[in-house]
PyMOL Python script that loads the backbone (N, CA, C, O; Angstrom):
from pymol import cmd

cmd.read_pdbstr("""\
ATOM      1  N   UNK A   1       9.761  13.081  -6.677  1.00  0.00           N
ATOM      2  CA  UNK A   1       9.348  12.199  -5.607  1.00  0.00           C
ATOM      3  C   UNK A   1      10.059  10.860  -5.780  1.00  0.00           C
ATOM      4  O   UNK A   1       9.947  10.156  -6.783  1.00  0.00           O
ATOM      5  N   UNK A   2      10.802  10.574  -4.707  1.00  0.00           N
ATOM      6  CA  UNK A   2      11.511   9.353  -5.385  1.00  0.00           C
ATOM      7  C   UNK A   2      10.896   7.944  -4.513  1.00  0.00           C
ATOM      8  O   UNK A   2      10.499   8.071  -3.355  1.00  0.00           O
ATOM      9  N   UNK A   3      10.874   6.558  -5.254  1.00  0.00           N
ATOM     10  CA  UNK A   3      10.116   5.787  -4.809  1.00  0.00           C
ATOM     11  C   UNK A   3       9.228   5.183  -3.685  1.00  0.00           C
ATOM     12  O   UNK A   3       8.098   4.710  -3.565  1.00  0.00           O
ATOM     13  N   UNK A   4      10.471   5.478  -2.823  1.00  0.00           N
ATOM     14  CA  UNK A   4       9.475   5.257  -1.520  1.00  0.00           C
ATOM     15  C   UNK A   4       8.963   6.055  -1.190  1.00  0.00           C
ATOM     16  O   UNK A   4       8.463   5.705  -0.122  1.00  0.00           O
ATOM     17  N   UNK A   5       8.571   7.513  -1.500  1.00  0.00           N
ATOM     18  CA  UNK A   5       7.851   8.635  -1.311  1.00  0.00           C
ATOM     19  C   UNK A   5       6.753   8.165  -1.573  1.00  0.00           C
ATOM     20  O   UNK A   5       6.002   7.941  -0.624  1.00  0.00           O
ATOM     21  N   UNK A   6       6.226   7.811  -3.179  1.00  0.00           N
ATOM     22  CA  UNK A   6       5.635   6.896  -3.900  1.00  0.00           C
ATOM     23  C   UNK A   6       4.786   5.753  -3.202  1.00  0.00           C
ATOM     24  O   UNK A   6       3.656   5.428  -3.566  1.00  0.00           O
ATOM     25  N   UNK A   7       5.599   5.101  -1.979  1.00  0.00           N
ATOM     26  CA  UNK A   7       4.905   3.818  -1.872  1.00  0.00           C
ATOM     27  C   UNK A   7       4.161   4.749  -0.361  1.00  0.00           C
ATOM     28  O   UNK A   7       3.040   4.477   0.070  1.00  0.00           O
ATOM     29  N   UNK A   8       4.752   5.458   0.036  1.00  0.00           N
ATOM     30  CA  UNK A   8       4.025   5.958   1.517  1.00  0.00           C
ATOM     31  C   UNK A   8       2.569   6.762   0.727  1.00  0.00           C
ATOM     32  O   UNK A   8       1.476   6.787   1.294  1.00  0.00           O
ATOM     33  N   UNK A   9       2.718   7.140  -0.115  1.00  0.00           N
ATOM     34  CA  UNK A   9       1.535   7.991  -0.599  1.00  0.00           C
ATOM     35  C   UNK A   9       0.944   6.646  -1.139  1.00  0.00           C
ATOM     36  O   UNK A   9      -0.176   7.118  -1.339  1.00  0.00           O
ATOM     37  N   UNK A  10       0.823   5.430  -1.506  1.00  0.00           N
ATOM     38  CA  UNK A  10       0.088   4.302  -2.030  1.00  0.00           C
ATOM     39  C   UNK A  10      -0.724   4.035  -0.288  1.00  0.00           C
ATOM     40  O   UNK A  10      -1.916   4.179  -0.015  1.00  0.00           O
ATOM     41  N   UNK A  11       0.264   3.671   0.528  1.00  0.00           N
ATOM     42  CA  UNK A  11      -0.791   3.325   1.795  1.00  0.00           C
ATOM     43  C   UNK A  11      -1.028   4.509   2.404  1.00  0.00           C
ATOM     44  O   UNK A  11      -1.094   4.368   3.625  1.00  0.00           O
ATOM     45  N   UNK A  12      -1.211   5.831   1.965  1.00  0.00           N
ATOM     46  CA  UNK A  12      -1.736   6.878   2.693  1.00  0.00           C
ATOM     47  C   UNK A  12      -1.221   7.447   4.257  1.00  0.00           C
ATOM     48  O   UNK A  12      -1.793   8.069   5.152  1.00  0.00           O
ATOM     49  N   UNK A  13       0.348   6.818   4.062  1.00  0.00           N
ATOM     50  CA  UNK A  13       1.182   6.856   5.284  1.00  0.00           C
ATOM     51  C   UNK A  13       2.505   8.016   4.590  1.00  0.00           C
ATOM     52  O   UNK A  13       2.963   8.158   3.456  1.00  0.00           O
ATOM     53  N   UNK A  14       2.899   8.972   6.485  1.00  0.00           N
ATOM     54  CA  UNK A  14       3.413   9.275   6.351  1.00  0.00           C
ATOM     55  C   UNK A  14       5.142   8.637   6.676  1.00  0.00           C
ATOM     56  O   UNK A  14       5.289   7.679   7.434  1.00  0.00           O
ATOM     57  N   UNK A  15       6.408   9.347   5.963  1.00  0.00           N
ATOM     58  CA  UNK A  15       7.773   8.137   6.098  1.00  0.00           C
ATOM     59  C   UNK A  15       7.845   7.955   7.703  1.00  0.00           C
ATOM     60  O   UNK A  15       8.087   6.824   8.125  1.00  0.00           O
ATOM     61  N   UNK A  16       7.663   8.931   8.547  1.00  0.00           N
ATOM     62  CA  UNK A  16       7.949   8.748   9.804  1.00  0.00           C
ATOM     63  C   UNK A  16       6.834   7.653  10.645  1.00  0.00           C
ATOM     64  O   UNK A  16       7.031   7.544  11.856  1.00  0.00           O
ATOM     65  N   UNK A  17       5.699   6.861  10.043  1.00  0.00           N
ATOM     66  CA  UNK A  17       5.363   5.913  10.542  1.00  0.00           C
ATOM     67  C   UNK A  17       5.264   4.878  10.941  1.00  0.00           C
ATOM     68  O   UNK A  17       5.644   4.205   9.983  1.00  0.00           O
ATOM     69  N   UNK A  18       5.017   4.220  11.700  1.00  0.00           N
ATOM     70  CA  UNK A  18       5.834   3.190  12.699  1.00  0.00           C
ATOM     71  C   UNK A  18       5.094   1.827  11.706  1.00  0.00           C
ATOM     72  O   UNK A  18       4.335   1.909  10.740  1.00  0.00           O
ATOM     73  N   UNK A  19       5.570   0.816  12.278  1.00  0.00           N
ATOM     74  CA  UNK A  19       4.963  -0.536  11.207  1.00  0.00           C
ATOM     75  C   UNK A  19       4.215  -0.537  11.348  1.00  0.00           C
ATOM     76  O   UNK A  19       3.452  -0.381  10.395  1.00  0.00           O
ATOM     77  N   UNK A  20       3.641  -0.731  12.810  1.00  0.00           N
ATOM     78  CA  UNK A  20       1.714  -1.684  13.151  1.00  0.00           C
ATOM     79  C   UNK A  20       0.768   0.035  12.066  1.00  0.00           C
ATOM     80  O   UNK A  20      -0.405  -0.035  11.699  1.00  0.00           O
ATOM     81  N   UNK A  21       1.342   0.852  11.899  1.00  0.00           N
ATOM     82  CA  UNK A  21       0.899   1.771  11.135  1.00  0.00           C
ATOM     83  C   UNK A  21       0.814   1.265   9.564  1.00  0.00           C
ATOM     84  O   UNK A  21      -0.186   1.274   8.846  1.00  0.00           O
ATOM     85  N   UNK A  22       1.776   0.945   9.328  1.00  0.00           N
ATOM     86  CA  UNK A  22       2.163   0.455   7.840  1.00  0.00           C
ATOM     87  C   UNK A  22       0.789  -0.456   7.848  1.00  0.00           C
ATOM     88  O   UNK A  22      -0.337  -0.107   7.492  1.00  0.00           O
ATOM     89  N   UNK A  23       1.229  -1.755   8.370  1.00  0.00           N
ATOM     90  CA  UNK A  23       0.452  -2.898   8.519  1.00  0.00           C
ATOM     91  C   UNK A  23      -1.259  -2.569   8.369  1.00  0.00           C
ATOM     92  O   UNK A  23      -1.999  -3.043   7.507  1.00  0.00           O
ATOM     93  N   UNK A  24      -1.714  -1.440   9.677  1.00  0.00           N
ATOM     94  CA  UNK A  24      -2.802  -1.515   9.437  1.00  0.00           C
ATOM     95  C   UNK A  24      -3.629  -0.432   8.266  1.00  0.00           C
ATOM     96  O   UNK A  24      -4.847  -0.375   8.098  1.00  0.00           O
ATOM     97  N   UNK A  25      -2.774   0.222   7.681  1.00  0.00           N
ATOM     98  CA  UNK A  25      -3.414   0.821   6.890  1.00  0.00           C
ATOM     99  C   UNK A  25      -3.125   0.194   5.178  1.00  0.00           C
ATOM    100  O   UNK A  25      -3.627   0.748   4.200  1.00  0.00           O
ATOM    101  N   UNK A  26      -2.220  -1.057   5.082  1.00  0.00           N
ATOM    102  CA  UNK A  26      -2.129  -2.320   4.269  1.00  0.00           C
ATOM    103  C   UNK A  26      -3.348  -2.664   4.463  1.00  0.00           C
ATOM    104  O   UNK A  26      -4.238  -2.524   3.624  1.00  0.00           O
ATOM    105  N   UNK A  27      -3.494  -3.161   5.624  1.00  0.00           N
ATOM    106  CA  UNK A  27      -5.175  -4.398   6.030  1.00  0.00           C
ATOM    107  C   UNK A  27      -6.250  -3.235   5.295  1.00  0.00           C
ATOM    108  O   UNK A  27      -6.709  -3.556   4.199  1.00  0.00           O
ATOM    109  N   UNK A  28      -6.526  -2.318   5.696  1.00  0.00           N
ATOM    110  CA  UNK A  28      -7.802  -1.120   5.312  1.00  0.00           C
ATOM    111  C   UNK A  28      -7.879  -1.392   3.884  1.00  0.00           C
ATOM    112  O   UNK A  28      -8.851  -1.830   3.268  1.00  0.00           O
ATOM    113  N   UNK A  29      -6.389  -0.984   3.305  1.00  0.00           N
ATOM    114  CA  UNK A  29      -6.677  -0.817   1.700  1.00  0.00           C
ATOM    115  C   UNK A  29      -7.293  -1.904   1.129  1.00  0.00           C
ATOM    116  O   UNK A  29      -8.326  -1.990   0.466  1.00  0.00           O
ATOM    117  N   UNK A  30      -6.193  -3.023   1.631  1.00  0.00           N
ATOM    118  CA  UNK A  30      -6.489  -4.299   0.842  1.00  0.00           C
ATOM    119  C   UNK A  30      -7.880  -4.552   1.167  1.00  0.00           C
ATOM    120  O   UNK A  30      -8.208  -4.948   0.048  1.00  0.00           O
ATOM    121  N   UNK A  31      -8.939  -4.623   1.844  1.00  0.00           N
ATOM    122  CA  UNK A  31     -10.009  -5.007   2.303  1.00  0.00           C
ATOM    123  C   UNK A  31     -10.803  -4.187   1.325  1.00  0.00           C
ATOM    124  O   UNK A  31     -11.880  -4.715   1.045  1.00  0.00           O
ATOM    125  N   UNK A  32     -10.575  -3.090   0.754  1.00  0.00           N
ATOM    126  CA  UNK A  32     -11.359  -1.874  -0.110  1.00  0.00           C
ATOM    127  C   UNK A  32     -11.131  -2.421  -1.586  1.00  0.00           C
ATOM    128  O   UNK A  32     -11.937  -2.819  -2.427  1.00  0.00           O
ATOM    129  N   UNK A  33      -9.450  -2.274  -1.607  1.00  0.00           N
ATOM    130  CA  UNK A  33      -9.113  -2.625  -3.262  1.00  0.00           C
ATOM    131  C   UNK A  33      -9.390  -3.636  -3.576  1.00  0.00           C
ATOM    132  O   UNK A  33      -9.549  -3.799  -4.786  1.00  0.00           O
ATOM    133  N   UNK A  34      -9.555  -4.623  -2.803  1.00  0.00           N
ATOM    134  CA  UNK A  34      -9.534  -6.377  -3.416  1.00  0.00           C
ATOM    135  C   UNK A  34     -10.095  -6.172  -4.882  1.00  0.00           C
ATOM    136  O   UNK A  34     -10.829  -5.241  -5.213  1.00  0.00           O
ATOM    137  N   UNK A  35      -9.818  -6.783  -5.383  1.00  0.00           N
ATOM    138  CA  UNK A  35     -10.546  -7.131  -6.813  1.00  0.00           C
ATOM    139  C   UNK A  35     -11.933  -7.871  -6.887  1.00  0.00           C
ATOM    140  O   UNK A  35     -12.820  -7.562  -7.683  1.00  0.00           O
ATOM    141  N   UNK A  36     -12.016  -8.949  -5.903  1.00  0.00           N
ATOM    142  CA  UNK A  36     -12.890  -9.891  -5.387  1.00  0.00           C
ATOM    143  C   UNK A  36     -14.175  -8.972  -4.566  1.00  0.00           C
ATOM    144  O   UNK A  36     -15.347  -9.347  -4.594  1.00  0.00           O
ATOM    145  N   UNK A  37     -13.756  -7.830  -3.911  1.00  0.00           N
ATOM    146  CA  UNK A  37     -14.634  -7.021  -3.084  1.00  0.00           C
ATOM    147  C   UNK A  37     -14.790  -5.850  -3.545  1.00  0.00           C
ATOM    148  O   UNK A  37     -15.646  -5.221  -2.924  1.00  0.00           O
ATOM    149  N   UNK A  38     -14.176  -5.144  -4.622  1.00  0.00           N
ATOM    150  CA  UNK A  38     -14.121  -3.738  -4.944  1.00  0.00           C
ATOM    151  C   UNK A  38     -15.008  -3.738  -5.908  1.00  0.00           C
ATOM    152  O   UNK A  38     -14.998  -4.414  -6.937  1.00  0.00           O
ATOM    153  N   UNK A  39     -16.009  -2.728  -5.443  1.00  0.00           N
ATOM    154  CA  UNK A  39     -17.097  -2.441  -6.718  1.00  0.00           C
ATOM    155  C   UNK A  39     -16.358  -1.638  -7.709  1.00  0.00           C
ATOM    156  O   UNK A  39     -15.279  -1.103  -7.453  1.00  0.00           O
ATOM    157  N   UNK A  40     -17.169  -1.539  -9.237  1.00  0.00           N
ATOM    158  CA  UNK A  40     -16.768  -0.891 -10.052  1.00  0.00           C
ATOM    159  C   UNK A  40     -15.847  -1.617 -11.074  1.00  0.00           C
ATOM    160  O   UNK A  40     -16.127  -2.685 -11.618  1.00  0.00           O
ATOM    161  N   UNK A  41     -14.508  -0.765 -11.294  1.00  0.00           N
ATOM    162  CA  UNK A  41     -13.942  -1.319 -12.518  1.00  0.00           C
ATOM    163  C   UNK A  41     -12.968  -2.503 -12.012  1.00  0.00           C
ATOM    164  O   UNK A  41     -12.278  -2.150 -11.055  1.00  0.00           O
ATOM    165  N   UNK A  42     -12.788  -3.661 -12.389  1.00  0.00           N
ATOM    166  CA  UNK A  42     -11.897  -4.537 -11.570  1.00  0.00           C
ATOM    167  C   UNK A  42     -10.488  -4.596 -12.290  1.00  0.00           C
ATOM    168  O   UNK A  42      -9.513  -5.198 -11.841  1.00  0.00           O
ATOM    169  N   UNK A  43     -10.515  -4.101 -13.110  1.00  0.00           N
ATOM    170  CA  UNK A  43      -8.895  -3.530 -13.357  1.00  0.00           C
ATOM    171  C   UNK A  43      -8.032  -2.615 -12.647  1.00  0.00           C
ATOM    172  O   UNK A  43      -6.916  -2.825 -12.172  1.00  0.00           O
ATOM    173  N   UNK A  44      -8.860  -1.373 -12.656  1.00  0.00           N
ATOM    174  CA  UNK A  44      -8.556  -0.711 -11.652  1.00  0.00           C
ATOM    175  C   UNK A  44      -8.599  -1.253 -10.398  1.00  0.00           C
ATOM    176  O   UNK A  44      -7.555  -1.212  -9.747  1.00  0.00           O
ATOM    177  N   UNK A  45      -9.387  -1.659 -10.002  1.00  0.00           N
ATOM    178  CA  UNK A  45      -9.082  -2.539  -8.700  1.00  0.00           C
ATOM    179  C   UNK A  45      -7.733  -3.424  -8.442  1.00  0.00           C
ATOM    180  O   UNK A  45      -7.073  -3.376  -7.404  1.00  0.00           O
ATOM    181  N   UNK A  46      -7.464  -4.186  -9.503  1.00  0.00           N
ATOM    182  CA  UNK A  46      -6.432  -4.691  -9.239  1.00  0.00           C
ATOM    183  C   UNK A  46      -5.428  -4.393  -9.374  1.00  0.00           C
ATOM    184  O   UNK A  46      -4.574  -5.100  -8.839  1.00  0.00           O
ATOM    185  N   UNK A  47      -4.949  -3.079 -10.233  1.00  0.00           N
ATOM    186  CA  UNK A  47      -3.920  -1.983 -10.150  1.00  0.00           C
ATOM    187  C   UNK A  47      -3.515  -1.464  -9.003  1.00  0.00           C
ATOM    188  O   UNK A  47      -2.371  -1.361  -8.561  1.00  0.00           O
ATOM    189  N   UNK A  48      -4.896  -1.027  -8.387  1.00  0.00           N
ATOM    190  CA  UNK A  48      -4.470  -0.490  -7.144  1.00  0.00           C
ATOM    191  C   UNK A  48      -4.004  -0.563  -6.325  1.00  0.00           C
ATOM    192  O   UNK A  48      -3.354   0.285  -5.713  1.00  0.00           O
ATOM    193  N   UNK A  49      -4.450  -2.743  -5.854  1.00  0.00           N
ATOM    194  CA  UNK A  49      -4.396  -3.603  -5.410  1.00  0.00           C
ATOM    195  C   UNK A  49      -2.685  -3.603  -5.582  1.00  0.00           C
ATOM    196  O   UNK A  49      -2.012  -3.138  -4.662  1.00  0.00           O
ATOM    197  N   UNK A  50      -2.045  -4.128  -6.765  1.00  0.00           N
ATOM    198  CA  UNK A  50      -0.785  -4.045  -6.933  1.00  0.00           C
ATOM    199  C   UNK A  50       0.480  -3.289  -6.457  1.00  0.00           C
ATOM    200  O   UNK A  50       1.635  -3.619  -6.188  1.00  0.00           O
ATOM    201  N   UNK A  51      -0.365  -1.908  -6.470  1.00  0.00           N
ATOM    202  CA  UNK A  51       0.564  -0.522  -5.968  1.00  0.00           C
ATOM    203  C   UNK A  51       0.661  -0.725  -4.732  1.00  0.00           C
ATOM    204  O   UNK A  51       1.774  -0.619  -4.217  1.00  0.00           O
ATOM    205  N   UNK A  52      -0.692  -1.135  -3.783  1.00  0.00           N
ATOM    206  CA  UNK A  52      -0.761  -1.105  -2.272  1.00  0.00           C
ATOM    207  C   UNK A  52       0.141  -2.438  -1.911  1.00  0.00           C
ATOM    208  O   UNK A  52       0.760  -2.320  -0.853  1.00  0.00           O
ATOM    209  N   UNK A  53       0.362  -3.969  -2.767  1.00  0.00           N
ATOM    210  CA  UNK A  53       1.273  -5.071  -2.389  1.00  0.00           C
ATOM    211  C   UNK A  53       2.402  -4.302  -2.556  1.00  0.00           C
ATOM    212  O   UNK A  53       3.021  -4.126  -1.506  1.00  0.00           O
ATOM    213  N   UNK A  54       2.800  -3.864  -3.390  1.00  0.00           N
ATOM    214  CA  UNK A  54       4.483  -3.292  -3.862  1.00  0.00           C
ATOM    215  C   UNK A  54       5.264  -2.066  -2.449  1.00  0.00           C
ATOM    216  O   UNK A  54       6.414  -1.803  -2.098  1.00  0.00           O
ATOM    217  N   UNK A  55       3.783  -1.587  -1.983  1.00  0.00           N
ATOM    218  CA  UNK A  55       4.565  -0.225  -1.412  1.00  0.00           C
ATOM    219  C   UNK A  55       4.308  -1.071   0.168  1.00  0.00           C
ATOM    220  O   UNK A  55       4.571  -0.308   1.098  1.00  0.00           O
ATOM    221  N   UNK A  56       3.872  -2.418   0.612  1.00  0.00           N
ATOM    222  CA  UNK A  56       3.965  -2.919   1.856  1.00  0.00           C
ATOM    223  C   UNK A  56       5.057  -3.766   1.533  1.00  0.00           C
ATOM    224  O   UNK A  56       5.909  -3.636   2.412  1.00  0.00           O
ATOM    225  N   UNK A  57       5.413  -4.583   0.653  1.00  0.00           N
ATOM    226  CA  UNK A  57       6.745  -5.406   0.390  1.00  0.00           C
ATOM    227  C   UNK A  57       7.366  -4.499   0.872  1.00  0.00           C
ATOM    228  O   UNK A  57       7.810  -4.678   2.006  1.00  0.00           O
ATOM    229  N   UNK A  58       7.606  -3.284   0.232  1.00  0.00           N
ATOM    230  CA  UNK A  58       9.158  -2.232   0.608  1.00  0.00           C
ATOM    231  C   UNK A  58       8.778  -2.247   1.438  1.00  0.00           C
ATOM    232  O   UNK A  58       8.691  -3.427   1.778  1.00  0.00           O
ATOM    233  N   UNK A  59       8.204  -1.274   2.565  1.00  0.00           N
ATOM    234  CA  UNK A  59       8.104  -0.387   3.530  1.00  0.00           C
ATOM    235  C   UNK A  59       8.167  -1.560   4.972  1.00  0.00           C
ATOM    236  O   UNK A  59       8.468  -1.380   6.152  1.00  0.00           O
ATOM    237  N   UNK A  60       7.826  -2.509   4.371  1.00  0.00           N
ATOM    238  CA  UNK A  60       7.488  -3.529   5.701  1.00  0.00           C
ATOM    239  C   UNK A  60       8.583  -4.467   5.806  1.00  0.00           C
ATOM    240  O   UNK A  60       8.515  -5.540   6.407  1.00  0.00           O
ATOM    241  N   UNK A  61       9.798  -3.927   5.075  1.00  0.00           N
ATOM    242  CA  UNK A  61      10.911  -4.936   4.991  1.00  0.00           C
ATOM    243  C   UNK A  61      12.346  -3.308   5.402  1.00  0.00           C
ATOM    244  O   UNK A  61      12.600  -2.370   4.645  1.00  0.00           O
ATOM    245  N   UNK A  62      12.850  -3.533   6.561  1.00  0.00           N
ATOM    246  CA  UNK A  62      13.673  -2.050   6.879  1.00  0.00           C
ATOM    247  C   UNK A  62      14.854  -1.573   6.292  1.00  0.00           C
ATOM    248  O   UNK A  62      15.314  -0.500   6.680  1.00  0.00           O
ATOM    249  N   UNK A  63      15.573  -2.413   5.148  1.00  0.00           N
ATOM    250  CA  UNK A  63      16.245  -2.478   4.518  1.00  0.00           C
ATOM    251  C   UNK A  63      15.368  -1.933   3.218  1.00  0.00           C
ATOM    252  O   UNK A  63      15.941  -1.062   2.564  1.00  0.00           O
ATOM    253  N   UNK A  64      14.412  -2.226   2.885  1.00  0.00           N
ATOM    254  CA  UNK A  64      14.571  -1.528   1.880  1.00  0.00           C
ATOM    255  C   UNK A  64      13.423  -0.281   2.126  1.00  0.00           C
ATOM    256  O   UNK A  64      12.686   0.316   1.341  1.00  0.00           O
ATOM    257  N   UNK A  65      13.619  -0.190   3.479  1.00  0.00           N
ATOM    258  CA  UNK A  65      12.365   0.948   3.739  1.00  0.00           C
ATOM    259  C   UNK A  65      13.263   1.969   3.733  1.00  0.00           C
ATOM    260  O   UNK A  65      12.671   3.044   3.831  1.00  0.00           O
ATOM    261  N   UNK A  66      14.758   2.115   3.639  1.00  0.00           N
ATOM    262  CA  UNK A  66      15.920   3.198   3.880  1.00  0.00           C
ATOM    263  C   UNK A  66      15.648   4.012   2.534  1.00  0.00           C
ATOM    264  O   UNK A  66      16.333   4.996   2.258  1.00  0.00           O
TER     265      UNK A  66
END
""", "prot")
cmd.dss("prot")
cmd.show_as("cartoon", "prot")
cmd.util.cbc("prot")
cmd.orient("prot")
């Protein structure tokens, strides 16, 4: 699976999805993972948190969404 495979499976998107797609399923996660709002372990939270910033940087920038 090579990286950006990786970041579409972080926001639960498939590659052929359009931005306002990207975008709003960024907004969903982040609102769940926050660290600040996520019950449970807050490490994990903020791991998760991390994976879901990293795979909207790429994907939401089209150059490196190639």
């Amino acid at each position: 699976m090579s990286n950006n495979q990786d970041h579409y499976a972080a926001l639960g998107v498939t590659p052929d999805a359009e931005d306002i797609v990207i975008r709003a399923a960024y907004k969903a996660l982040a609102q769940r993972y926050h660290p600040d709002k996520a019950k449970g372990d807050p490490m994990a939270a903020q791991r998760k948190m991390q994976a879901i910033n990293v795979a909207h940087d790429v994907l939401s920038d089209p150059k490196q969404r190639q």
